[in-house]
C-alpha positions in Angstrom: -110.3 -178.6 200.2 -107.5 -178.0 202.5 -107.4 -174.2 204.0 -104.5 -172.5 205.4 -105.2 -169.2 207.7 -102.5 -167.3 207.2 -102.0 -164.1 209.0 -99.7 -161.4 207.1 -97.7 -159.4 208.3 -99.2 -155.7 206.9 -103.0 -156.7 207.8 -104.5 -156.8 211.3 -106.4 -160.0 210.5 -106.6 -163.5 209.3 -106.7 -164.9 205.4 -107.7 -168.1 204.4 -105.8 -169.6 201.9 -106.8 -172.0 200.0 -105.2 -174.3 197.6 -105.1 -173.7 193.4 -107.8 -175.8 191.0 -105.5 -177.1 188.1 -108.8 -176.5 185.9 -108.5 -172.6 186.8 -104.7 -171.9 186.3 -102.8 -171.0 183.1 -101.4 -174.0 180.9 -99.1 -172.0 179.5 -95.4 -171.2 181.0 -95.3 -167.4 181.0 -99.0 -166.9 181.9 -98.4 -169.1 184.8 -94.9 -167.4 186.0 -97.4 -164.3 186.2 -100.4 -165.9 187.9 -97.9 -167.5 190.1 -96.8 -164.1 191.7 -98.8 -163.0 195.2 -99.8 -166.4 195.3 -98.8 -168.0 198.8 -97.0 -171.3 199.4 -97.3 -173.7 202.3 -95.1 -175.4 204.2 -95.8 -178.4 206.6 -92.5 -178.6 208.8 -93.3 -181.1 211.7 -96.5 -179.9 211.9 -95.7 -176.0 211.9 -97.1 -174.7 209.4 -94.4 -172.3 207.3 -95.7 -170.0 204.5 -94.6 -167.3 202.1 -96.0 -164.9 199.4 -93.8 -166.0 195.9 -92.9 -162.6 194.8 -90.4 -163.5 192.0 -90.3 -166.1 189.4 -88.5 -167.1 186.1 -90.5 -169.0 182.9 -88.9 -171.8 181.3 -90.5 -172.4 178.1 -90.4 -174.8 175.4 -87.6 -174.2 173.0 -85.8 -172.9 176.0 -82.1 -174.1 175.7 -82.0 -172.8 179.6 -84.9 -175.4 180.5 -84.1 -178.8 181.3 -86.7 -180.2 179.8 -84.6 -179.0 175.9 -83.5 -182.3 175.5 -86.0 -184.4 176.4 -86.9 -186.8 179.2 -84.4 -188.1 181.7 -84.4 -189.5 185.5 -83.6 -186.5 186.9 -85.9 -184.2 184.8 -89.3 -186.5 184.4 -91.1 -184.3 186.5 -91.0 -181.6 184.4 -93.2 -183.2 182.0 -95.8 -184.4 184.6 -99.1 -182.2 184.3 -99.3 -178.4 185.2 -99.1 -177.4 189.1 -96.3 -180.8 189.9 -93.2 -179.7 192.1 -89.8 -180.4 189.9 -87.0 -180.3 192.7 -83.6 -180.6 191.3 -79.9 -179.9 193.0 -78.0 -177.0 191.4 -74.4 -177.3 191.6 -74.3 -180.1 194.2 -75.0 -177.1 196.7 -78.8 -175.6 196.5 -82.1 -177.7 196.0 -84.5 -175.3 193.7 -88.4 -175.7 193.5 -90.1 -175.8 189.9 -94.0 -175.5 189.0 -94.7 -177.7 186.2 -96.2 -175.5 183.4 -97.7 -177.2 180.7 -100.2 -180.6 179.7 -98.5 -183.8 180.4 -95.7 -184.7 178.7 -93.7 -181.0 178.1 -91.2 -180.2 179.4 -91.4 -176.6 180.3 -91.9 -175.2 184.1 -91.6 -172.0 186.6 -88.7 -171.6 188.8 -89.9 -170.1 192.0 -87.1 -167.4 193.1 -88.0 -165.4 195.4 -90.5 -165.7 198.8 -91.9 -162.9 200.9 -92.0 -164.7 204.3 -95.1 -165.0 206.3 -96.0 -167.4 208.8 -93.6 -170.0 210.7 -91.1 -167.5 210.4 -89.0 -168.7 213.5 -88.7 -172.3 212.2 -87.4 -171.0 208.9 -84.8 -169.3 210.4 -83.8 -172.4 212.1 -83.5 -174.1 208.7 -81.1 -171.5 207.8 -79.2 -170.7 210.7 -80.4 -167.4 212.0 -80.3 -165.6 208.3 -82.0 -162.0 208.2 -86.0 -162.3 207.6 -85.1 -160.3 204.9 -83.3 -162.9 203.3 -84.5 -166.0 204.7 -86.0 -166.9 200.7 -84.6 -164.5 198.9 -83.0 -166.4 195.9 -84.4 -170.1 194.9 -81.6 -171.8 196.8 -82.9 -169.9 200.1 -86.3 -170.5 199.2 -85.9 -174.0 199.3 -83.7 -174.4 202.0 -86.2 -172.3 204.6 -88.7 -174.5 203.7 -86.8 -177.5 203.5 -87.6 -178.1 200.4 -85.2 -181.3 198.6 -85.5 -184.4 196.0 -87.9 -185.7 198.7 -90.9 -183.5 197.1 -90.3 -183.9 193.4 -93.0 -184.9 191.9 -95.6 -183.8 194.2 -98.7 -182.5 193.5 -99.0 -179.0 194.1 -102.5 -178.8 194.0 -103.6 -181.1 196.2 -102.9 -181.5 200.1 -100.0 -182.5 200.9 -96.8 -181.6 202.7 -96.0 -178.5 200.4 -98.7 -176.7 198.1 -99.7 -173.5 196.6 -102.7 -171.7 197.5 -104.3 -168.0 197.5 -105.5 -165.5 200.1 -107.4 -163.2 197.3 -104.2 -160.9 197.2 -103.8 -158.6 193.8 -100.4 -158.1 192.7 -100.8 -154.3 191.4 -97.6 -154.0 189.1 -95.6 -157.1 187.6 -92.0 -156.1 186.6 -90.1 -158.2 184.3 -86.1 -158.7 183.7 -83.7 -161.3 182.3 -83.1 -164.2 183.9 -80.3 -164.6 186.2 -77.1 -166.6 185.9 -77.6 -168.6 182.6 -75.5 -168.6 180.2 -78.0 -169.8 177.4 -81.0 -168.2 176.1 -79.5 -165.4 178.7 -81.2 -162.1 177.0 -84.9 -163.7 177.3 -87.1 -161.2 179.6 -88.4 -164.2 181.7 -88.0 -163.5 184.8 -91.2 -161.8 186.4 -91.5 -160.4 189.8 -93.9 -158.4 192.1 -92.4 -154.9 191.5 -91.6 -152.9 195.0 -90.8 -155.9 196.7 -88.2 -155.7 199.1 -87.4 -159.6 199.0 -86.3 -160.1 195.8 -83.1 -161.6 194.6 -80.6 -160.0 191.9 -79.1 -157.3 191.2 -81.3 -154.0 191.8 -80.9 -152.8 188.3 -83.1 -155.7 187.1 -85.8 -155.3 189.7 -87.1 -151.8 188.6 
C-alpha cells in the first residue's frame, strides 16, 4: 500500500497517510460525504507531492434531480456509476473542472462532490496552479479545489483507492463536530441539507450563514 507522510501544519511531526480500503468505507452517499470529511487527498504534480485535508462536501443521492446520474447513463456521466471510491470529473459551466467520489455499488449513479480543501503539503506548487491566490483560498470552493490540484477530464474515472496520480487516504485525524447546510447554487432539489462540512473550518466555501 502506497503511504504519503504528510506533515500538517498545526502538529510538530510527520503522519503517514495511507490510502482508503473500498471494503472499509460507506456504500452509501451520505454516510460517505461524512466519512469523507478530515480525510486527506493526494496530489502527484510532477512528482511533488500536493495534499489537502477535504473539509467540506455535498451528497448527491439517488432520486437526486441535482445529481447527474437522475437520468441515467450518458458519456459524460458513466463514471458516476463505476463502483464506490472512482473520481467523476466533469466541467461546470465550460469554466471549472469539479472532483466527484463515486458513492454507491456499480451501476448507480449517485456520488460526493468534494468542495472544500484545507491545504497541506505542496503548498507553493498550488499556488502556481492558481496564480498566487491566498492559502486561504487556494481550494476553497470545488472549482478551486480542482484547479490547485490540477485536477481535469484527464482523471475521470480513476480509482481513488488505489495508487495512482490522485487518491484519498487518512492520517488517523478525528473530525470532532460535522455541520450540515443546504447545498449551494442548485436550483433543484435546492432545500436538501446535503452539504456536510468540518464545522470551525476556516477554508470553507459559502456564505457564512450556512457554515455555523
Amino acid at each position: 500500500m502506497k503511504i504519503s507522510i504528510v506533515k500538517t501544519p498545526c502538529c510538530d511531526f510527520e503522519r503517514p497517510v495511507r490510502r482508503l480500503v473500498r471494503g472499509a468505507v460507506p456504500h452509501d452517499t451520505v454516510a460517505l460525504a461524512c466519512y469523507l470529511l478530515g480525510k486527506v487527498l493526494v496530489r502527484d504534480l510532477n512528482g511533488v507531492t500536493a495534499t489537502g485535508r477535504i473539509v467540506e462536501t455535498e451528497a448527491y443521492v439517488v432520486g437526486d434531480a441535482a445529481c447527474h446520474g437522475h437520468r441515467g447513463v450518458t458519456p459524460r456521466n458513466r463514471s458516476l456509476f463505476l463502483s464506490v471510491g472512482h473520481a467523476y470529473v466533469y466541467l461546470c459551466y465550460g469554466t471549472s473542472y469539479m472532483l466527484n467520489v463515486a458513492s454507491e455499488g456499480s451501476g448507480i449513479g449517485a456520488g460526493v462532490l468534494l468542495r472544500a480543501l484545507e491545504p497541506l503539503q505542496g503548498i507553493d506548487q498550488m499556488l502556481r496552479l492558481r496564480k498566487g491566490a491566498k492559502i486561504a483560498d487556494l481550494a476553497r470552493g470545488p472549482g478551486r479545489l480542482a484547479a490547485a490540484l490540477d485536477i481535469d477530464r484527464r482523471l475521470d474515472g480513476i480509482d481513488l483507492f488505489s495508487p495512482g496520480p490522485l487518491w484519498i487516504g487518512s492520517d488517523g485525524t478525528a473530525v470532532e463536530s460535522i455541520g450540515e447546510s443546504v447545498r449551494i447554487g442548485l436550483t433543484k432539489c435546492a432545500d436538501l441539507r446535503l452539504r456536510y462540512f468540518v464545522a470551525g473550518s476556516k477554508h470553507l466555501s459559502g456564505p457564512r450563514r450556512l457554515n455555523v
